[in-house]
Structure formats: C-alpha cells, structure tokens
KOLVEX-689491 format. One line per 5 residues: number of its first residue (from 1); their letters; for each residue x, y negated, z negated of C-alpha. Coordinates in nm, 4 decimals. Layout:
NUM = a = X/Y/Z  ...;
***
This chain:
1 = xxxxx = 0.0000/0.0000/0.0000  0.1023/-0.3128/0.1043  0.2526/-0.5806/-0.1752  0.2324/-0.8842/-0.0262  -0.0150/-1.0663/0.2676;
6 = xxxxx = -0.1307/-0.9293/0.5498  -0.0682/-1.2617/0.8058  -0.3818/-1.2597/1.1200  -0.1702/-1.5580/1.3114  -0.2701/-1.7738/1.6231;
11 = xxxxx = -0.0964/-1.9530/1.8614  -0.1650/-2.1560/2.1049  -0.2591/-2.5094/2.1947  -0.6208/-2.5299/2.2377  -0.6308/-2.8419/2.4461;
16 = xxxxx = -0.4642/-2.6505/2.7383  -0.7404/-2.4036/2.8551  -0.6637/-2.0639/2.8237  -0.3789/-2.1036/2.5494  -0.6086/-2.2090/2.3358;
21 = xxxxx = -0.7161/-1.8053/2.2788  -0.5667/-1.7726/2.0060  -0.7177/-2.0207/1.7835  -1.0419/-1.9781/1.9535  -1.0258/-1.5651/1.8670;
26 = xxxxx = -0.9202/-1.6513/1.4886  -1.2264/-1.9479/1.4528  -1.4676/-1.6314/1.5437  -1.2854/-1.3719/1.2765  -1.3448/-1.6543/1.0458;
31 = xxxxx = -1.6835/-1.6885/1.1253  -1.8152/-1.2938/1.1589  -1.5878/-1.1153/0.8858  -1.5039/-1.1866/0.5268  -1.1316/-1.0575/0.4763;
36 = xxxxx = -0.9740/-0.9366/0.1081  -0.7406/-1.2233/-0.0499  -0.4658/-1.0520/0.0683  -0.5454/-1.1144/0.4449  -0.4730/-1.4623/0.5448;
41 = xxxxx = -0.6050/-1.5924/0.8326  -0.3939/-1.8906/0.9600  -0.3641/-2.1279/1.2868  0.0240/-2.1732/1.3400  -0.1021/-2.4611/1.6880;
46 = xxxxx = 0.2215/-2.4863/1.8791  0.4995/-2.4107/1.6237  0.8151/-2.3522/1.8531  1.1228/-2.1767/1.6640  0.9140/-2.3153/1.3354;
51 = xxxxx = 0.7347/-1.9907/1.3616  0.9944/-1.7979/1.1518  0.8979/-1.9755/0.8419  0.5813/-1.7885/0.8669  0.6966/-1.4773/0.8401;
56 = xxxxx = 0.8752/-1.4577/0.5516  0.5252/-1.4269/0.2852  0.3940/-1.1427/0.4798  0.4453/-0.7676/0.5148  0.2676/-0.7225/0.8029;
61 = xxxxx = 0.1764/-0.9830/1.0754  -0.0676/-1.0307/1.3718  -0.0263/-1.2807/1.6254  -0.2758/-1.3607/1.8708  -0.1458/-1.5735/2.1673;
66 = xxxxx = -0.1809/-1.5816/2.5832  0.0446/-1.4128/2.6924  0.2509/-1.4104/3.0586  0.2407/-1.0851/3.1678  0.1443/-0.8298/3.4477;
71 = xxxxx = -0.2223/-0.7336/3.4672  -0.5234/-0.9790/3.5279  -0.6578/-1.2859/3.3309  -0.8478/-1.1570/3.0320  -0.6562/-0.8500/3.0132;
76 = xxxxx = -0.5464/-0.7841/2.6508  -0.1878/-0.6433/2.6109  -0.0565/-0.5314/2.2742  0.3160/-0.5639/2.2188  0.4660/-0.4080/1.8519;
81 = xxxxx = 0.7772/-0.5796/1.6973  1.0502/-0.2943/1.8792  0.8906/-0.4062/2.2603  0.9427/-0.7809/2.1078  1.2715/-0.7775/2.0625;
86 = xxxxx = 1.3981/-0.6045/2.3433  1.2434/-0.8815/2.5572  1.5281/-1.0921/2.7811  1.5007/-1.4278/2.6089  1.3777/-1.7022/2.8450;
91 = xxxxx = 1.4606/-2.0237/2.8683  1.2214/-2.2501/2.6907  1.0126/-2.5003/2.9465  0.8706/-2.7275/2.6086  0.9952/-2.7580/2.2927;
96 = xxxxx = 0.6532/-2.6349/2.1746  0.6699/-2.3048/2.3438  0.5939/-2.0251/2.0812  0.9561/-1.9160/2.0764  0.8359/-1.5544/1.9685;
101 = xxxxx = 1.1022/-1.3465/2.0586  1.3735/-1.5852/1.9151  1.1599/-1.5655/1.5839  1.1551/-1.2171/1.5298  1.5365/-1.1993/1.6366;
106 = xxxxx = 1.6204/-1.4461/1.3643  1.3957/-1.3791/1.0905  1.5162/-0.9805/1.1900  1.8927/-1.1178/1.1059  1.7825/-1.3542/0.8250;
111 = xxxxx = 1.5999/-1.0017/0.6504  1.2868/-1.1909/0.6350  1.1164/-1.0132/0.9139  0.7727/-0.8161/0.8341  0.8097/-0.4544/0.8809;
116 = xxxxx = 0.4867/-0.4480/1.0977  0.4131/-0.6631/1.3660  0.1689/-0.7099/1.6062  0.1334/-0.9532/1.9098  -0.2139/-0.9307/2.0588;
121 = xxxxx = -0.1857/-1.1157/2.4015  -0.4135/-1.2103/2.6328  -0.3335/-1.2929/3.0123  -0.4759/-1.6655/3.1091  -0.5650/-1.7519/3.3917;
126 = xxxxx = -0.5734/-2.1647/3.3783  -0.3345/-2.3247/3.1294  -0.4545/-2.6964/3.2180  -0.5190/-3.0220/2.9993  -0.9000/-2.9114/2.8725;
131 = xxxxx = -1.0761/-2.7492/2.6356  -1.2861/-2.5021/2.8298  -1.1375/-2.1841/2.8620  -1.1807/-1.9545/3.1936  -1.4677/-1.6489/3.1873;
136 = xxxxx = -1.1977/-1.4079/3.1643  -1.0786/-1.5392/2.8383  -1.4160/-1.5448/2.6559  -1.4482/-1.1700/2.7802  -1.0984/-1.1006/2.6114;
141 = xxxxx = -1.2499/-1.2316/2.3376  -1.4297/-0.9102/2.1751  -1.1277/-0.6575/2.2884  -0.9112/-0.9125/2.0936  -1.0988/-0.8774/1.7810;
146 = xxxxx = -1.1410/-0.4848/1.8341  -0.7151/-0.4183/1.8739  -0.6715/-0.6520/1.5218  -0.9780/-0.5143/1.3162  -0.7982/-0.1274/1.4275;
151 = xxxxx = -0.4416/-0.2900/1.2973  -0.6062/-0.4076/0.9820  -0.7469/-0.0279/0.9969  -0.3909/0.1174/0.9726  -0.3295/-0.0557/0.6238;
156 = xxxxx = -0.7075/0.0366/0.4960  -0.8380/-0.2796/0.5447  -1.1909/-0.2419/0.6848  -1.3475/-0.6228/0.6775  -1.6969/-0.6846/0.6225;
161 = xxxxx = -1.9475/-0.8265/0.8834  -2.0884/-1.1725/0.6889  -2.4471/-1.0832/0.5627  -2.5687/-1.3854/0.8364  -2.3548/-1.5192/1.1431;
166 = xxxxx = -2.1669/-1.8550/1.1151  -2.1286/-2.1100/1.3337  -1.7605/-2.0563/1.4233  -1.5758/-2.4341/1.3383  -1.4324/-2.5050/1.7082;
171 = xxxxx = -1.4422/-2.8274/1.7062  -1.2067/-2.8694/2.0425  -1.5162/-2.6858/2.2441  -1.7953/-2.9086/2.3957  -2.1280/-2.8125/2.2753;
176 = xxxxx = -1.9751/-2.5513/2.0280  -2.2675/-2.6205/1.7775  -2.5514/-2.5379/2.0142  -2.3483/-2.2623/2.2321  -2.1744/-2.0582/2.0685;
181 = xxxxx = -2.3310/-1.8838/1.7624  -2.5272/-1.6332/2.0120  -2.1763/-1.6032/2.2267  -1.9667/-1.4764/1.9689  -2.2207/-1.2857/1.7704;
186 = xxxxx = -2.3761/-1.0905/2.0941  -2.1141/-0.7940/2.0964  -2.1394/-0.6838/1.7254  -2.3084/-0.3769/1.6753  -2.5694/-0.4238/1.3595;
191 = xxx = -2.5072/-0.7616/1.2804  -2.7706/-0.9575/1.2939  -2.8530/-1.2254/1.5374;
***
C-alpha cells in the first residue's frame, strides 16, 4: 500500500485548442468522482522543466497531456515511466513546453522520481489560440478517464461516482454552464442524469 499521494496531473494550456485536454479531462474527474485524500487531483497549466517539483510528494503519478504521436486525433496512447525515458530528447520550441522526458530523467537522477508513472496522451488535432477543442478530443475524453480510473485500480483505489452530477468548473469553455453537464455525464453507466 502506497505511503504517500497518489498525483492525477494535467498539462496543457487550455487556451490553445486541443492542449487544453488535459485540464479539460481533470475538470470532469473533479466533477463525476469523489477521490480518497490521498489522491490529489492537480492542474500543473504549462509548467516547462518546473514539472519535476511535482513529483517529488507522490508515489505514483498520472499525467494527462496531448500528446505528438502516431495514430489519429483523439486517439489515446498510454506511455509508462521505462517508454518515457527512453524517448530521444527534443529540442524545446517554447519555454513552456511540458519538458516531460527531461523531468523524469532528472527527478530519476535527483531520486525523487515516483516509482509508478503514467502519461495518458491524447493525439490533437488543432493546437490553435481558442478554447474550443476539436470532436476528436471530446471523444478522447471518456477513454481518458477509463485508462486513469484502471491505474487508480492497480493501487485499490476504486473512486466513487458523486451521488448527483456537477457542473464541471471550465471556465475557459464558452457556454460551459448550459453545455456541458449532459456532455460529460452521458457515458457513465448508472449515474444519474
């Protein structure tokens, strides 16, 4: 059994498009589940090398980010902390580029690396000044959730569905108030709506 925090991380900046997932997947775990005190749910925005400071109160991390990768937009790709690390370090384009394999690397050296992470990506498609996200990213959406509630699985962490669906607090998203409740809630088996 896990000591310390289980970290459920996003990146991303959510005023360009699609790399806003990752905040936009963690504002709907916020609003359908209640997690135990030791699962901290957390927005990291655009932290660069920063990142690594993260690390270091958790056992166990999830990140959810876009990802550039083969496959199509929308498609979710799951990357553990040995695929991480083996990837060639790019050059950096922006000093707030997520800096994710550098992270790991150093916190790896530093011995403040969690034993278990996870990187749930998710392929964009338009990475553009806006807040609206493509179709293929709100259909990533529910797979997203799925690959992190089956992580949280692996330490016995089941979380519970909230007794009545919240209004998820994405406040970057026009007309989140009026649209969104019956978006994010439609896919959940038993909850009701």
């Amino acid at each position: 059994m896990l000591s310390k925090r289980i970290g459920i991380l996003s990146v991303g900046n959510v005023l360009m498009g699609d790399d806003g997932i990752g905040p936009f997947v963690l504002k709907i775990l916020e609003s359908r589940y209640e997690f135990p005190g030791k699962v901290v749910l957390d927005d990291l925005g655009t932290p660069g090398l920063g990142i690594t400071s993260f690390f270091s109160d958790y056992d166990a991390v999830i990140l959810i980010d876009a990802v550039k990768a083969a496959g199509q937009p929308g498609d979710v790709k799951l990357y553990r902390k040995d695929q991480l690390v083996q990837i060639r370090i790019q050059p950096r384009v922006s000093p707030h580029d997520p800096a994710l394999v550098e992270a790991l690397l150093f916190a790896e050296l530093s011995g403040i690396c969690p034993k278990d992470v996870l990187l749930v990506g998710i392929i964009p498609e338009c990475c553009e000044l806006g807040c609206t996200m493509t179709p293929a990213m709100l259909d990533a959406v529910e797979p997203a959730i799925i690959a992190i509630i089956l992580e949280l699985s692996r330490f016995q962490i089941i979380p519970r569905l909230h007794p009545t669906p919240e209004i998820p607090a994405i406040w970057w998203r026009e007309k989140s108030v009026s649209a969104l409740p019956e978006e994010v809630h439609a896919h959940v088996p038993g909850h009701p709506r």
